[in-house]
Biopython code that builds the backbone (N, CA, C, O; Angstrom):
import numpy as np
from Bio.PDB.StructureBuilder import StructureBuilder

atoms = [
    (1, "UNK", "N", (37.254, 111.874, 93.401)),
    (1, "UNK", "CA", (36.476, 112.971, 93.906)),
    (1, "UNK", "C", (37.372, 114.177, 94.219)),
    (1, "UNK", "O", (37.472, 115.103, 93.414)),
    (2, "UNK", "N", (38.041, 114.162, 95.423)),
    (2, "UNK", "CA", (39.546, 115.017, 95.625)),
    (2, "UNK", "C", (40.296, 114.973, 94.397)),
    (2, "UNK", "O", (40.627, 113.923, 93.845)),
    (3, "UNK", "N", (40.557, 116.122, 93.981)),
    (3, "UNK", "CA", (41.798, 116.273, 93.025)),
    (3, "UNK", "C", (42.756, 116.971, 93.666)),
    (3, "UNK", "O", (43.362, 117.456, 92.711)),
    (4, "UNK", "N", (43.400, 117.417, 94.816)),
    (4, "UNK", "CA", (44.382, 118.214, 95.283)),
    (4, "UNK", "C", (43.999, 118.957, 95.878)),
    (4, "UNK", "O", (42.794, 118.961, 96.127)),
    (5, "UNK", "N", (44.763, 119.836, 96.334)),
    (5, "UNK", "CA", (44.780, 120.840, 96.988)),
    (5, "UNK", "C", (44.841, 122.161, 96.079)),
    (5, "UNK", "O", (45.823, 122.272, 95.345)),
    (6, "UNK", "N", (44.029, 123.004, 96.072)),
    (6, "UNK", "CA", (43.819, 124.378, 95.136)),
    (6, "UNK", "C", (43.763, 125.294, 95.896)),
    (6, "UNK", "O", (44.207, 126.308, 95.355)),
    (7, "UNK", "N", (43.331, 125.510, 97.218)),
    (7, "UNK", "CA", (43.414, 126.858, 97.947)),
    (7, "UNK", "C", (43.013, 126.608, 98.838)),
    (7, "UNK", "O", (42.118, 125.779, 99.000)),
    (8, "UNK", "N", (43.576, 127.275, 99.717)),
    (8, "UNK", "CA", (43.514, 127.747, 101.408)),
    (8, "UNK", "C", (43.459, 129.324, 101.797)),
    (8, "UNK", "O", (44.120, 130.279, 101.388)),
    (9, "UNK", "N", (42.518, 129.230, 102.652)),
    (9, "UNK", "CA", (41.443, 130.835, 102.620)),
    (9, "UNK", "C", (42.245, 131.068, 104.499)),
    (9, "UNK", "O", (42.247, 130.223, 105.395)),
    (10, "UNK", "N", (42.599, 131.937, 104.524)),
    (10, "UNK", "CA", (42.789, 132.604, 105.741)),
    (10, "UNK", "C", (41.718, 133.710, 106.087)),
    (10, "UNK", "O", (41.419, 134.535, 105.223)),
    (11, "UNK", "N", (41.024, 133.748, 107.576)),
    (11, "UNK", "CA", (40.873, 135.475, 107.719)),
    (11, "UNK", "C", (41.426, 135.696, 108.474)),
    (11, "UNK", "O", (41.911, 134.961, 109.334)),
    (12, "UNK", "N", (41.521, 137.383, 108.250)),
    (12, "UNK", "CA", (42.053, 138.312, 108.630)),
    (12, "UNK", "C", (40.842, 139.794, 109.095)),
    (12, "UNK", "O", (39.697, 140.086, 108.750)),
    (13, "UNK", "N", (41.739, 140.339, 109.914)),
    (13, "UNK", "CA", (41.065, 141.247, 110.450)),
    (13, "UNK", "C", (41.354, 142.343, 109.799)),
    (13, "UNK", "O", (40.479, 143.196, 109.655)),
    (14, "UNK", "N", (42.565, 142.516, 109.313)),
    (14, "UNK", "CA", (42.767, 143.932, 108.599)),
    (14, "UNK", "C", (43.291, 143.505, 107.278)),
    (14, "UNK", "O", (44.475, 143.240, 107.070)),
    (15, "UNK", "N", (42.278, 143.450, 106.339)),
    (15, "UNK", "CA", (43.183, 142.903, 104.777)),
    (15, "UNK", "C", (44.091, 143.778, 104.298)),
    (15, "UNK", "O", (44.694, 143.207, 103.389)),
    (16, "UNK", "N", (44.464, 144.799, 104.439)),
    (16, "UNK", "CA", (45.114, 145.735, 103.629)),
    (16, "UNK", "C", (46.674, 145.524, 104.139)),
    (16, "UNK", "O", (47.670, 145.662, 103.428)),
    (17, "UNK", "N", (46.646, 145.020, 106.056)),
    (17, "UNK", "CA", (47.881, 144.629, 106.205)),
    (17, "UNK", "C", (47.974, 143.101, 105.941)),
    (17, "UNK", "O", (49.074, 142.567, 105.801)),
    (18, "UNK", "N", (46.750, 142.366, 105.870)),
    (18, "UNK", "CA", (47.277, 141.085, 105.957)),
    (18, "UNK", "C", (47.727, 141.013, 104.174)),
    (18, "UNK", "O", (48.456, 140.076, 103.848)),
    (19, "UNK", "N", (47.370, 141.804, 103.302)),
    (19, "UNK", "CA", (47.464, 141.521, 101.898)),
    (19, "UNK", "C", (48.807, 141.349, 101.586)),
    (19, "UNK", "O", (49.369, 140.501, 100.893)),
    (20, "UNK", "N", (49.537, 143.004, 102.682)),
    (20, "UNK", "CA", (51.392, 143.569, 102.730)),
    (20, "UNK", "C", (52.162, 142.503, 102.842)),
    (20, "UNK", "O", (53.163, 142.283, 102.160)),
    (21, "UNK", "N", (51.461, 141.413, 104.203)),
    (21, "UNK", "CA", (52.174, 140.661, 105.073)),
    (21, "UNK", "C", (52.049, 139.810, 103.699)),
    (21, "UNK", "O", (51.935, 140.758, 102.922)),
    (22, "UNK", "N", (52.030, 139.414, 103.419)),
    (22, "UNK", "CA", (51.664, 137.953, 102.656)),
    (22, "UNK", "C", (52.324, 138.057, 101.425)),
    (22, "UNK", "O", (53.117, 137.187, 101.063)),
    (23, "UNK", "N", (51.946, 139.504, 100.436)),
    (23, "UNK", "CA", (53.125, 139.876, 99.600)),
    (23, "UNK", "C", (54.503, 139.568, 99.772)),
    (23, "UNK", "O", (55.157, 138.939, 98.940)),
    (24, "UNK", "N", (55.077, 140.135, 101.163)),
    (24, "UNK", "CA", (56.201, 139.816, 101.023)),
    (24, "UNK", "C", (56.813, 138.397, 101.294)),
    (24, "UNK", "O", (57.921, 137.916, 101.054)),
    (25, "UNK", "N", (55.519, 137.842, 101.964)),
    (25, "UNK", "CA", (55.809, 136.551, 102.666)),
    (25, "UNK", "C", (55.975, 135.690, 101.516)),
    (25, "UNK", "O", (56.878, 134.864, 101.653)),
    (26, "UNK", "N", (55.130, 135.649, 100.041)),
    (26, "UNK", "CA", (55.335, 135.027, 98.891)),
    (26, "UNK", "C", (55.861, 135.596, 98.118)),
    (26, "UNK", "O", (56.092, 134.877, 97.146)),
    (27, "UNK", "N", (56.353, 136.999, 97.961)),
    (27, "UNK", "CA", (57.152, 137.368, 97.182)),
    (27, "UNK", "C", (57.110, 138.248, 96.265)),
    (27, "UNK", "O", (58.113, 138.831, 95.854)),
    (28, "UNK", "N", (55.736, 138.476, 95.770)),
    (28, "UNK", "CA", (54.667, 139.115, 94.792)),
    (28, "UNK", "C", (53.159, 139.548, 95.203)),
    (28, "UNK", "O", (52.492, 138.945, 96.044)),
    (29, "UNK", "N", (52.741, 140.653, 94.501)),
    (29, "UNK", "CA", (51.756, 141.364, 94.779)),
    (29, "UNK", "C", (50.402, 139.611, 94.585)),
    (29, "UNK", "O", (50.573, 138.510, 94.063)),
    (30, "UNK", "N", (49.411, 140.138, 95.190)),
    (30, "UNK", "CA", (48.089, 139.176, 94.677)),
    (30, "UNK", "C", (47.697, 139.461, 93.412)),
    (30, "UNK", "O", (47.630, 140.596, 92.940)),
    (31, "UNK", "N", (47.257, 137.748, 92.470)),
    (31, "UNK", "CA", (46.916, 138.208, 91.627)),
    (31, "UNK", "C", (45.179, 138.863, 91.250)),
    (31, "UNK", "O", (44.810, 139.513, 90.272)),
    (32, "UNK", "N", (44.468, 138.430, 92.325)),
    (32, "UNK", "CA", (43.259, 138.656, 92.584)),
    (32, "UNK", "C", (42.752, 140.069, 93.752)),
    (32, "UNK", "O", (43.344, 139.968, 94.826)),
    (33, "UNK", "N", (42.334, 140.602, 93.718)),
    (33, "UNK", "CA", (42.180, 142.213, 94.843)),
    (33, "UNK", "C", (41.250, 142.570, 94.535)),
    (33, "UNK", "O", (40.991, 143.132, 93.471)),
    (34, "UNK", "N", (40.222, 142.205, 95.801)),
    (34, "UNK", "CA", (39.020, 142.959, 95.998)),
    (34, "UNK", "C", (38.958, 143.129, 97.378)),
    (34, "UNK", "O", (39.749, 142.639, 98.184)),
    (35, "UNK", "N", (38.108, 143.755, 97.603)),
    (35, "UNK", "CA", (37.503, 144.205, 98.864)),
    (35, "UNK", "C", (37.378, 142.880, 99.960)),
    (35, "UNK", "O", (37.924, 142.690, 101.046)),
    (36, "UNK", "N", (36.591, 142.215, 99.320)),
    (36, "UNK", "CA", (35.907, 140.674, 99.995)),
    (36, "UNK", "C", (37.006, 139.241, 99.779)),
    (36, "UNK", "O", (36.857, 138.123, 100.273)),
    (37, "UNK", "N", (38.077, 139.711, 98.906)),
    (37, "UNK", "CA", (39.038, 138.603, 98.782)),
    (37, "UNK", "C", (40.313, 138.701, 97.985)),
    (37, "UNK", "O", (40.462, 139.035, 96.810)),
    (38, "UNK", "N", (41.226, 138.323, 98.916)),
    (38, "UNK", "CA", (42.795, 138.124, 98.072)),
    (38, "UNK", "C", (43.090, 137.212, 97.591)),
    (38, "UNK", "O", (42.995, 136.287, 98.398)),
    (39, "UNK", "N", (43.554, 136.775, 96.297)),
    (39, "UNK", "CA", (44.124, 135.855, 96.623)),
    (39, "UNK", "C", (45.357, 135.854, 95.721)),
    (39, "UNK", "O", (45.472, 136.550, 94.712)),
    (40, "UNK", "N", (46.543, 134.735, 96.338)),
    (40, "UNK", "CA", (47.735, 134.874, 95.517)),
    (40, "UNK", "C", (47.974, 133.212, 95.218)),
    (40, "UNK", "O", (47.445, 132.172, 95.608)),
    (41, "UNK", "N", (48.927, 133.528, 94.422)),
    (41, "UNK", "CA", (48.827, 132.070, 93.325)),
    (41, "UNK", "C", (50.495, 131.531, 93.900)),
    (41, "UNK", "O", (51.440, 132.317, 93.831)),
    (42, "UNK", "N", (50.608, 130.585, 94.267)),
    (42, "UNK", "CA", (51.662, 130.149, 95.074)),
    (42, "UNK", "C", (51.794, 128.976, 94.879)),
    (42, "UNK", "O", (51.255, 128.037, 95.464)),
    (43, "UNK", "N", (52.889, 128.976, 93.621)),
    (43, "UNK", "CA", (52.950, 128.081, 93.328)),
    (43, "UNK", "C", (52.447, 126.886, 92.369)),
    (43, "UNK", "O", (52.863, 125.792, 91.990)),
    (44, "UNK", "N", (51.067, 127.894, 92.152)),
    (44, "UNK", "CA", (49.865, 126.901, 91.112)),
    (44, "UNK", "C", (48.775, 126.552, 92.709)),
    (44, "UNK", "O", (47.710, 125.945, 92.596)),
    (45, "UNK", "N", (48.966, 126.738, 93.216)),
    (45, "UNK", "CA", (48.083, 126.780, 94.728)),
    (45, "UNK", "C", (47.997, 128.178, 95.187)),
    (45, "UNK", "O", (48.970, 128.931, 95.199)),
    (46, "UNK", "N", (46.709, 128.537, 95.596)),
    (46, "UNK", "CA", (46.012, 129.795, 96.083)),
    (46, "UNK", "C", (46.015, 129.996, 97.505)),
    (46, "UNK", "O", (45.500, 129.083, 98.150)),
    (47, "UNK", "N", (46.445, 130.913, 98.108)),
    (47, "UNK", "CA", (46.563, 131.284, 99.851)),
    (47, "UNK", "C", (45.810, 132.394, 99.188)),
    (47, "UNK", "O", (46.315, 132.974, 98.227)),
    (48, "UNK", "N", (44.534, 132.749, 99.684)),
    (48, "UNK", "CA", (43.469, 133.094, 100.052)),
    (48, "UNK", "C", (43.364, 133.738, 101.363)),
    (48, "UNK", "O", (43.594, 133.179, 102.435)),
    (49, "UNK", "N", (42.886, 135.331, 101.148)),
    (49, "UNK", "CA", (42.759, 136.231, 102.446)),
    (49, "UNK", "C", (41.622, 136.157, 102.036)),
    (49, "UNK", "O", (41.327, 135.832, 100.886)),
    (50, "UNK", "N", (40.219, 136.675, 103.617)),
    (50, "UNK", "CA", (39.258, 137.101, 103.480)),
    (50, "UNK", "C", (38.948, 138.411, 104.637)),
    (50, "UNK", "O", (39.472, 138.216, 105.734)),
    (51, "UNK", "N", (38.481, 139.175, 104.552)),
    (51, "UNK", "CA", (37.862, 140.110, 105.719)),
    (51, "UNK", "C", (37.059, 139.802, 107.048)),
    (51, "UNK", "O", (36.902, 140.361, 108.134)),
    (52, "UNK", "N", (36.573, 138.491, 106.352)),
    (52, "UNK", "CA", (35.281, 138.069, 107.755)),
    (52, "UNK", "C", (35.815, 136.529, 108.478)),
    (52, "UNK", "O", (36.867, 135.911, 108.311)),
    (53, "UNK", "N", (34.995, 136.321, 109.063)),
    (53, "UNK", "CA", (35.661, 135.290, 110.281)),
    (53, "UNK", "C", (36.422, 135.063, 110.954)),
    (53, "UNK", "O", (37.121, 136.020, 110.623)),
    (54, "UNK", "N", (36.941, 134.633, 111.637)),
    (54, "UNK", "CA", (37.959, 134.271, 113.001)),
    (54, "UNK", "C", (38.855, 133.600, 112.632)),
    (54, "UNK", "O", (38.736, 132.521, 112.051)),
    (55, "UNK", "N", (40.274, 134.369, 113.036)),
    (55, "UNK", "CA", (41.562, 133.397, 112.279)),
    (55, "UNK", "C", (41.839, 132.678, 113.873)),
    (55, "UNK", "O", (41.855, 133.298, 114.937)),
    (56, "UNK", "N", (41.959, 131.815, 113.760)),
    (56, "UNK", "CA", (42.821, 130.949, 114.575)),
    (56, "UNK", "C", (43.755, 129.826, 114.271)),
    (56, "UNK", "O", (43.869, 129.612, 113.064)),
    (57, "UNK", "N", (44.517, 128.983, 115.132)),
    (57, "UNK", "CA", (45.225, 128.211, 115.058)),
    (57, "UNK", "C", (44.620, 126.336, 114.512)),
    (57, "UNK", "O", (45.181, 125.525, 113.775)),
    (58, "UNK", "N", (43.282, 126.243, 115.281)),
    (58, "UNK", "CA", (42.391, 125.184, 114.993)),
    (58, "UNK", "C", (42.083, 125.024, 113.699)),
    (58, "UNK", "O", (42.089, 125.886, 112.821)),
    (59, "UNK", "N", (41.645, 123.189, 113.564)),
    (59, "UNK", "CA", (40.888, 123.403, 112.132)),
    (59, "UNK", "C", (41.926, 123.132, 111.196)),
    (59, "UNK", "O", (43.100, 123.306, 111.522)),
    (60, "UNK", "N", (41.644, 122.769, 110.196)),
    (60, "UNK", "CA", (42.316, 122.303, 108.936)),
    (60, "UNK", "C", (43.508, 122.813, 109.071)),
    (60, "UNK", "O", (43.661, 123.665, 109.947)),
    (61, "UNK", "N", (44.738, 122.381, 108.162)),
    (61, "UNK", "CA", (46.009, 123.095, 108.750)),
    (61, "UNK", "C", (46.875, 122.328, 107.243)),
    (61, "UNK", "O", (47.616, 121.346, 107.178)),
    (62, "UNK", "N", (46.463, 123.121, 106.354)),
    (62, "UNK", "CA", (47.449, 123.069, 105.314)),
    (62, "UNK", "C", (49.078, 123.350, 105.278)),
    (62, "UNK", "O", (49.372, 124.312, 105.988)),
    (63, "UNK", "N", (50.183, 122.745, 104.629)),
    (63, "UNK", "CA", (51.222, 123.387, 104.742)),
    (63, "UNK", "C", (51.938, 123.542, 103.346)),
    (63, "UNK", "O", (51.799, 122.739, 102.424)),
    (64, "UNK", "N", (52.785, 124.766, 103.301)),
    (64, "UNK", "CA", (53.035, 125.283, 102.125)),
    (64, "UNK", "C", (54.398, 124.422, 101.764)),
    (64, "UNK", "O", (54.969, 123.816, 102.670)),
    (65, "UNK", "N", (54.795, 124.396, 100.695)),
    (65, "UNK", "CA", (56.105, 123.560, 100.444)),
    (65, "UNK", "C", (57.432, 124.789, 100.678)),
    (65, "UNK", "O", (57.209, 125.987, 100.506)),
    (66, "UNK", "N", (58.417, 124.403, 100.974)),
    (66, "UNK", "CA", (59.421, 125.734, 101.320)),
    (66, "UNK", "C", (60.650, 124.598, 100.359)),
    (66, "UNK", "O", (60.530, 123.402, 100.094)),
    (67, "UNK", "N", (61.838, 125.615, 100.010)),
    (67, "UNK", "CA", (63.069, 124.582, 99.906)),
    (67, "UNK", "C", (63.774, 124.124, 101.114)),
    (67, "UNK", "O", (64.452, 123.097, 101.085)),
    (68, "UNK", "N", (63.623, 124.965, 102.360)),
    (68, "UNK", "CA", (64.326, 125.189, 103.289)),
    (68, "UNK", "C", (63.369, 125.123, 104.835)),
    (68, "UNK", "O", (63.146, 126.247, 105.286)),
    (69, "UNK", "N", (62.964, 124.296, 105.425)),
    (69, "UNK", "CA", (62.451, 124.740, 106.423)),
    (69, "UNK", "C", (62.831, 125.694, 107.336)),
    (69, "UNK", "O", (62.123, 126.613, 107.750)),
    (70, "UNK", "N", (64.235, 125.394, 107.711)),
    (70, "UNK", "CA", (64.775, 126.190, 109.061)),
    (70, "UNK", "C", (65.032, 127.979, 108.313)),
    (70, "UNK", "O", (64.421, 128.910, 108.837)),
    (71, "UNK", "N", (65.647, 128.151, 107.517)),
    (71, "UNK", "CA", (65.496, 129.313, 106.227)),
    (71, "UNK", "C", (63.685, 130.196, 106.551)),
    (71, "UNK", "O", (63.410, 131.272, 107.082)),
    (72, "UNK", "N", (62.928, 129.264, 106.020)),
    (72, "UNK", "CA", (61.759, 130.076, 106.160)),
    (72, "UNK", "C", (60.954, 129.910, 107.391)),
    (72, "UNK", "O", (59.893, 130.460, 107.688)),
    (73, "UNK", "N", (61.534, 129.197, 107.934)),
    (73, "UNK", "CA", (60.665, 129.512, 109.598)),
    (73, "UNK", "C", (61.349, 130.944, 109.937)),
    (73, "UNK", "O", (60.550, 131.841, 110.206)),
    (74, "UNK", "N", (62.860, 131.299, 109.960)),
    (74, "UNK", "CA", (63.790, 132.251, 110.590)),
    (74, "UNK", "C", (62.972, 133.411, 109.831)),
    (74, "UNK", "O", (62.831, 134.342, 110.623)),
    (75, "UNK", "N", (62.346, 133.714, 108.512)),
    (75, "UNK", "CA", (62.301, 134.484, 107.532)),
    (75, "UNK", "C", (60.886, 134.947, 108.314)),
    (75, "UNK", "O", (60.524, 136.040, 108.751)),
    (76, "UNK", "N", (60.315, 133.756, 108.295)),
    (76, "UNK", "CA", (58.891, 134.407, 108.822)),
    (76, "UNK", "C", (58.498, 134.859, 110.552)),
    (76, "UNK", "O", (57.554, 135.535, 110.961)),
    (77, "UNK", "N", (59.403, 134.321, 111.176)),
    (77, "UNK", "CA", (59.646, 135.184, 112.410)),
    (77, "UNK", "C", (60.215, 136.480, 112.374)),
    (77, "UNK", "O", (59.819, 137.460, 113.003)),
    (78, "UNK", "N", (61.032, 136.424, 111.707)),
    (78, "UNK", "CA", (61.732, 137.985, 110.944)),
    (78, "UNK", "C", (60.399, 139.070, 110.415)),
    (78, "UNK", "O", (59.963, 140.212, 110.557)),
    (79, "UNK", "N", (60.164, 137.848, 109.755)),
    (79, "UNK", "CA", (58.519, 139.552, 109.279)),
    (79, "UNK", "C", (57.332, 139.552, 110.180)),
    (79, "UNK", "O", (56.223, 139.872, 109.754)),
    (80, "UNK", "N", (57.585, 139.126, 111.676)),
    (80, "UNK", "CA", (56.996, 139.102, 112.437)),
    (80, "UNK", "C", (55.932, 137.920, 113.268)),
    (80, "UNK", "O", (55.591, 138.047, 114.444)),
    (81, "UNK", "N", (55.634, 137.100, 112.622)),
    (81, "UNK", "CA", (55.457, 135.478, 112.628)),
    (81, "UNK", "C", (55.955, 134.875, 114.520)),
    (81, "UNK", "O", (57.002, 135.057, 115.142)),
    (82, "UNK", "N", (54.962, 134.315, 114.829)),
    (82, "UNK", "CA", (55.289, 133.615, 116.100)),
    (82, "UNK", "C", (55.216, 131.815, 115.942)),
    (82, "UNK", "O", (54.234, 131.131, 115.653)),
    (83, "UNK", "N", (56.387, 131.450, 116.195)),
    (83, "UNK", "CA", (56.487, 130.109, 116.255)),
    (83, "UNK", "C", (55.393, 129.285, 117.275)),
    (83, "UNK", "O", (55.375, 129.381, 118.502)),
    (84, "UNK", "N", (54.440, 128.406, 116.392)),
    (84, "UNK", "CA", (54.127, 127.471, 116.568)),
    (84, "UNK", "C", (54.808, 126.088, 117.340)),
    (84, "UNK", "O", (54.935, 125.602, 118.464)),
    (85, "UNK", "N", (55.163, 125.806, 115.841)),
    (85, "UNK", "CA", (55.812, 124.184, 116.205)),
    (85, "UNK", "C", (57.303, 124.712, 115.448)),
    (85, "UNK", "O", (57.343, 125.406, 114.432)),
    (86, "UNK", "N", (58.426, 124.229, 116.166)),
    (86, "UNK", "CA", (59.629, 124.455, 115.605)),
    (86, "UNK", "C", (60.224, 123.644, 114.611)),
    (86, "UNK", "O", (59.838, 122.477, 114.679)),
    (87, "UNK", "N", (60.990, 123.865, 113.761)),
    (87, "UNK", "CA", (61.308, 122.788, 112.388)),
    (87, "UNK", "C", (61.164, 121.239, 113.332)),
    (87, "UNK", "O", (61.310, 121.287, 114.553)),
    (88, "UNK", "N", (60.953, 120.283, 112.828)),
    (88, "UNK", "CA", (61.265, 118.882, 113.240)),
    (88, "UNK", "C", (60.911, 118.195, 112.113)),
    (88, "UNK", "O", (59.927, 118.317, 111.383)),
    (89, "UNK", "N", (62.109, 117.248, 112.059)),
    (89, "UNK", "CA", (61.796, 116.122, 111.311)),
    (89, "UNK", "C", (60.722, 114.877, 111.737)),
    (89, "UNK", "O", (60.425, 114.410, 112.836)),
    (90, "UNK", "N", (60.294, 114.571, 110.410)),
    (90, "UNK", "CA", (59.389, 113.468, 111.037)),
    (90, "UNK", "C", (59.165, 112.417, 110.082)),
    (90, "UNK", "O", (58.116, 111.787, 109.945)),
    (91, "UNK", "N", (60.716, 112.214, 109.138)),
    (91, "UNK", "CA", (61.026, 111.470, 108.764)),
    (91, "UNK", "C", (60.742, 111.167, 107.355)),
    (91, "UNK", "O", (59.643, 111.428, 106.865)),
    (92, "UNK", "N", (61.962, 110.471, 106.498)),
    (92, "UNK", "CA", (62.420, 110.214, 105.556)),
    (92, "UNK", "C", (62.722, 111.503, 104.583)),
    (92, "UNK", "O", (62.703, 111.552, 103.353)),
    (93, "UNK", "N", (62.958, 112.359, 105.387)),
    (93, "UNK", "CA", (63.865, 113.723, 105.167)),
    (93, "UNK", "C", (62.973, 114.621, 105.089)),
    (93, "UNK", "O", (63.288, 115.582, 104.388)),
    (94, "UNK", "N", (61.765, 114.654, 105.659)),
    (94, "UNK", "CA", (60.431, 115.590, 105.334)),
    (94, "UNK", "C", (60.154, 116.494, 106.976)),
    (94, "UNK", "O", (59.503, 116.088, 107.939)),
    (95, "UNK", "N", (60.900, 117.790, 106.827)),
    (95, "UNK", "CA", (60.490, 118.956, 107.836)),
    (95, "UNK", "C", (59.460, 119.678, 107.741)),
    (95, "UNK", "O", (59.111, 120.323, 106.753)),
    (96, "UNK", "N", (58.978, 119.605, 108.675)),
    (96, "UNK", "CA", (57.456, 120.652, 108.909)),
    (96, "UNK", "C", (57.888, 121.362, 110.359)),
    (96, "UNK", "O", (58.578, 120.917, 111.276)),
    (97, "UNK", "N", (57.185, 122.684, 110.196)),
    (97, "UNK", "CA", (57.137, 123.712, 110.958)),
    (97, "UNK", "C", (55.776, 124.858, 111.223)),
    (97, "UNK", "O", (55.304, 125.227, 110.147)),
    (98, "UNK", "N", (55.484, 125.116, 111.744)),
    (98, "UNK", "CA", (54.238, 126.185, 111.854)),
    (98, "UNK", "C", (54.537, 127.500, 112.636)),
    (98, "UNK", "O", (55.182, 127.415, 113.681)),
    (99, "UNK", "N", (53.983, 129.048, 112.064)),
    (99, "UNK", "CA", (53.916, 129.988, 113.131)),
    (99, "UNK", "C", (52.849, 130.340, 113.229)),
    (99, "UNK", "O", (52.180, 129.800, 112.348)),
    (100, "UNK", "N", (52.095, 131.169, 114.019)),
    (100, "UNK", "CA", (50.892, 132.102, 113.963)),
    (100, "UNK", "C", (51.375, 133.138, 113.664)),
    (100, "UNK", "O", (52.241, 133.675, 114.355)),
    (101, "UNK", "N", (50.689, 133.882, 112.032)),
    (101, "UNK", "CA", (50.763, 135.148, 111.471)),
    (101, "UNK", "C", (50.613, 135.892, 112.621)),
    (101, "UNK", "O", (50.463, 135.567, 113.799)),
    (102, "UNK", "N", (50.709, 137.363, 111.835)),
    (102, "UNK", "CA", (49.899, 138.395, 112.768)),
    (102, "UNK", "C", (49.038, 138.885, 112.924)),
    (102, "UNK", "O", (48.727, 139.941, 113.476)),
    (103, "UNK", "N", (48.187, 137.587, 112.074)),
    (103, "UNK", "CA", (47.049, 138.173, 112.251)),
    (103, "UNK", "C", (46.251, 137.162, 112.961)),
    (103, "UNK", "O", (45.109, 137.530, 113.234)),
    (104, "UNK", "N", (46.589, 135.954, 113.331)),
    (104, "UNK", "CA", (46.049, 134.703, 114.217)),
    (104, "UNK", "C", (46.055, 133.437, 113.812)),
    (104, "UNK", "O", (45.792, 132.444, 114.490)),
    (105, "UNK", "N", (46.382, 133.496, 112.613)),
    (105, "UNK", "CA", (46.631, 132.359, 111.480)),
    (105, "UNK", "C", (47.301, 131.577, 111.614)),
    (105, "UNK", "O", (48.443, 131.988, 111.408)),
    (106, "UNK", "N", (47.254, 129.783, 112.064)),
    (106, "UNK", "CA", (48.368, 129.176, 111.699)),
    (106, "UNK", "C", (48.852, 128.902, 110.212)),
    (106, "UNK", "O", (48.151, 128.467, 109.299)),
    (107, "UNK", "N", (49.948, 129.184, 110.166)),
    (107, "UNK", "CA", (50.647, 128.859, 108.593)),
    (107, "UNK", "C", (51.743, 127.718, 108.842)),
    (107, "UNK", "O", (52.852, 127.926, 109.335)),
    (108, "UNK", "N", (51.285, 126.573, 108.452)),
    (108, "UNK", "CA", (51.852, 125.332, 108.224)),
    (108, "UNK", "C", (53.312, 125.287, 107.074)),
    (108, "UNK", "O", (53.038, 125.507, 105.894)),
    (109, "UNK", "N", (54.341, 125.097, 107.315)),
    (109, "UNK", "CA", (55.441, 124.693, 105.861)),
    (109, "UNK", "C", (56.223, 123.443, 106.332)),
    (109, "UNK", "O", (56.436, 123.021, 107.468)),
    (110, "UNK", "N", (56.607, 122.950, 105.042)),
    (110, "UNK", "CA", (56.744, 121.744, 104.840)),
    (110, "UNK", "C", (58.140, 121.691, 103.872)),
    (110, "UNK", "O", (58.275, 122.439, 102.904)),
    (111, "UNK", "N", (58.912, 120.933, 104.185)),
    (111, "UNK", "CA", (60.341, 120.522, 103.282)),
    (111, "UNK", "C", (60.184, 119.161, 103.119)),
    (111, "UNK", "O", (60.269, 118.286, 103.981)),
    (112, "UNK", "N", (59.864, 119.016, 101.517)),
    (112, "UNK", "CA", (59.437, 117.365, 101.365)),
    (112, "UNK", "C", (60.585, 117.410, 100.362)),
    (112, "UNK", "O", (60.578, 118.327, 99.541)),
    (113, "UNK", "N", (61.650, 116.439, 100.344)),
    (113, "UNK", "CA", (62.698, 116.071, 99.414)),
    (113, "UNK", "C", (61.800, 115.121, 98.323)),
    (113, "UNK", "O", (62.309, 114.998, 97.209)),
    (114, "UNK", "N", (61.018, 114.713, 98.469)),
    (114, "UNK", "CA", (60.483, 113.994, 97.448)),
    (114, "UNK", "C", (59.519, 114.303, 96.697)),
    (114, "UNK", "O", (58.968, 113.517, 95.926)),
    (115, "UNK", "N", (59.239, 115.433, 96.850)),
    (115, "UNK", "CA", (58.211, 116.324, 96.149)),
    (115, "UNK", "C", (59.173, 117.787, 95.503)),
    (115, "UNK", "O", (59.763, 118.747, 96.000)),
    (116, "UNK", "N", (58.902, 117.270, 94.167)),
    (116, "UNK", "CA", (59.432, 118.706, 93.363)),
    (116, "UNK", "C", (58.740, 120.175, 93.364)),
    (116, "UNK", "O", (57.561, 120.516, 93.265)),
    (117, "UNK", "N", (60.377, 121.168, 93.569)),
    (117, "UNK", "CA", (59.643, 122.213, 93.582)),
    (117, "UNK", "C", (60.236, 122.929, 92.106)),
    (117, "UNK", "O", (61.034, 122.370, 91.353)),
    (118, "UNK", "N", (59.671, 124.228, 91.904)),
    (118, "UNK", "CA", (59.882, 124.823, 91.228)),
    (118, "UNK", "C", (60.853, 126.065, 91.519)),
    (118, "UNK", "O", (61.132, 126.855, 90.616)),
]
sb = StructureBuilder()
sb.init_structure("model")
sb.init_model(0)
sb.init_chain("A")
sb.init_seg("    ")
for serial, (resi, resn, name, xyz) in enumerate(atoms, 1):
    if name == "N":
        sb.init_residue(resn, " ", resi, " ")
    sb.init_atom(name, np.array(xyz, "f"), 0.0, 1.0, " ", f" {name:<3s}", serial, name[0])
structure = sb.get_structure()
């Protein structure tokens, strides 16, 4: 029934900055831009902005794959990002970390040695 994970939808209150924030946060413009929805391709997985609803921390809590946890936690406090949960291991070499964007969002990442990245 589940085939994976394909996208995770954030809102945001101001898309035009949350679109900036996120550009740089993945690296590249979105490949999708409209009014009612962003979305960028990360990886072969979609992080998804929208205009309407309530971002918070609750609720489903996807996490993105990083090479580096402690690297992109520092990176995303740097572009403004408030720490959540701080890197920790939680075993068999797999780090997870979380901040709240700036726009209310928790953003989950993950350093799995046993999962290939690109």
């Amino acid at each position: 029934m589940l085939l994976g994970l394909r996208t995770a939808i954030y809102p945001v209150g101001d898309l035009g900055a949350a679109k900036a924030w996120y550009s740089t946060v993945v690296g590249h413009a979105p490949y999708f831009d409209q009014p009612f929805y962003v979305g960028f391709d990360v990886g072969g997985f979609e992080l998804g902005l929208v205009p309407d609803g309530t971002p918070g921390t609750a609720g489903p809590q996807p996490l993105w794959g990083v090479a580096s946890a402690t690297a992109s936690l520092a990176r995303l406090v740097e572009l403004g990002a408030e720490v959540l949960d701080a890197v920790q291991e939680v075993g068999e070499g797999i780090r997870v970390a979380a901040v709240r964007d700036p726009f209310g969002n928790r953003l989950g990442i993950i350093e799995n040695p046993h999962f290939k990245h690109a």
